[in-house]
N, C-alpha and C positions, 0 to 999 in steps of 0.2 A: 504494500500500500504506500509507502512511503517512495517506492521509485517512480510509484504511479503520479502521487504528488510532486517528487520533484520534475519530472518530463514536465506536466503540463505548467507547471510557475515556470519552468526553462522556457520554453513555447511560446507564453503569456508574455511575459519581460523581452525577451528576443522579438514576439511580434509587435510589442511597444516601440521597441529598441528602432525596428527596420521602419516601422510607420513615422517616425519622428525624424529620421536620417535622410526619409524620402522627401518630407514634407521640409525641410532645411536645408536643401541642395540649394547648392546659390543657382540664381535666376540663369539662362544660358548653358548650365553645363549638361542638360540632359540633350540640349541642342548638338553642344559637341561632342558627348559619347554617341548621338546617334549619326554623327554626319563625320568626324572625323576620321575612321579608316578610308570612305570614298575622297577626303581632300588627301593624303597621303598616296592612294593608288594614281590619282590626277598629277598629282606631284612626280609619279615615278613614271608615269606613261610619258612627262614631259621630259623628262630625262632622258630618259630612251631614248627619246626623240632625236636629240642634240648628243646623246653619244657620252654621256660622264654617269659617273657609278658614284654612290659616296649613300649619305643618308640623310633623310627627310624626317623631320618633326615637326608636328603640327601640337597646341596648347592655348588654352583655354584661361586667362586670368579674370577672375572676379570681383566686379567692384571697380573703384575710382586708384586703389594704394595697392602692392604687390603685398597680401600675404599670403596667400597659397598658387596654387594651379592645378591644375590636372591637363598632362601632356599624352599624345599617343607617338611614336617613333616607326619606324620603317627603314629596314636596309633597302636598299639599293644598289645590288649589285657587292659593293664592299663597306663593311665597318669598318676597314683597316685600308692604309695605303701607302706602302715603303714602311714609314717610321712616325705616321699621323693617325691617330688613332679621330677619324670622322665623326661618330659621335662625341667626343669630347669635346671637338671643335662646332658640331653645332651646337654643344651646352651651351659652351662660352656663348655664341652668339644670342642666343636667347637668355641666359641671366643676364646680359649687356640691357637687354631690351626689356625685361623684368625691373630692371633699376630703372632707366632713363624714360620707357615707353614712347622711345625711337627708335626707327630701325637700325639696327646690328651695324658700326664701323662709323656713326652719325660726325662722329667726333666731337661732338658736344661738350664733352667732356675727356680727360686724361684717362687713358684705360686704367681700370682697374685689376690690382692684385687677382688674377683668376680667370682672367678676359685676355682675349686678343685683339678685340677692333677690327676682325673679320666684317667684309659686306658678306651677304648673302643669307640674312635674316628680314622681317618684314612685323610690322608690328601693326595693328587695326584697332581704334578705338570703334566700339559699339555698346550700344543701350546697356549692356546688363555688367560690360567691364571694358577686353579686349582677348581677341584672339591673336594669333601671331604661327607665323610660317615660315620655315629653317628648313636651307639645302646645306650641305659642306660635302664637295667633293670634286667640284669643278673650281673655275675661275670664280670671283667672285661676282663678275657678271652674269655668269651662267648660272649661278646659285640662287641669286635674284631673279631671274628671268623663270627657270621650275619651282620658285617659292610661290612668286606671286599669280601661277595660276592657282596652288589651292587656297592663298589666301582668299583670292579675289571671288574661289569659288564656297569656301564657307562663310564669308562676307554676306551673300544671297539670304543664308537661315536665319541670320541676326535682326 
């Protein structure tokens, strides 16, 4: 009786738990769990396109101040290349753009301890915060150029 009782207070509390966590998502991010793997494959079909491999991250910031995110990622071809580890490089470019909420290399400011000042990030203000869209594995022209198709294509849901 007592495993009986505690399943259903597990169940009860846990279904609390999820109904309150659902009901508290910040405004926009149900937009980009459900739209951001299609701006990442956009992102890599553009790649392809033009012939450079590296990797795409697409994320979601909340609000008017960077406290959180929720980001999705996508290789493309290589996470790695010679001796540059691509995802790394497009962290950097998006915590650049998590501080300033300019796009990635703006120069606005002195690079920061952790940053490179890489282009080839993209940053979007919209209604509910700011989205933002990171290539590293090409030029940084060419990072720009397959960023801002999926920015410009999760821009649309906002």
């Amino acid at each position: 009786m007592k495993n009986i009782l505690f399943v259903f207070t597990f169940l009860f509390v846990f279904g609390i738990h999820s109904s309150l966590e659902a009901k508290t998502k910040p405004a926009g991010e149900k937009t980009f769990i459900a739209k951001s793997d299609e701006a990442l494959v956009l992102i890599e079909q553009a790649a392809q396109k033009i012939a450079i491999k590296g990797v795409a991250v697409v994320a979601f910031i909340p609000g008017d101040t960077t406290l959180s995110w929720i980001s999705k990622m996508k290789v493309v071809g290589n996470l790695t290349s010679g001796k540059a580890n691509l995802l790394g490089i497009a962290n950097t470019k998006a915590s650049e753009m998590a501080d300033t909420h300019l796009d990635s290399g703006s120069k606005i400011r002195e690079v920061y301890n952790g940053e490179l000042g890489y282009k080839g990030g993209l940053i979007k203000k919209v209604k509910s915060g700011y989205i933002l869209a990171v290539f590293s594995g090409g030029s940084g022209e060419q990072d720009l150029e397959v960023a801002q198709i999926g920015l410009d294509w999760l821009a649309k849901f906002y």
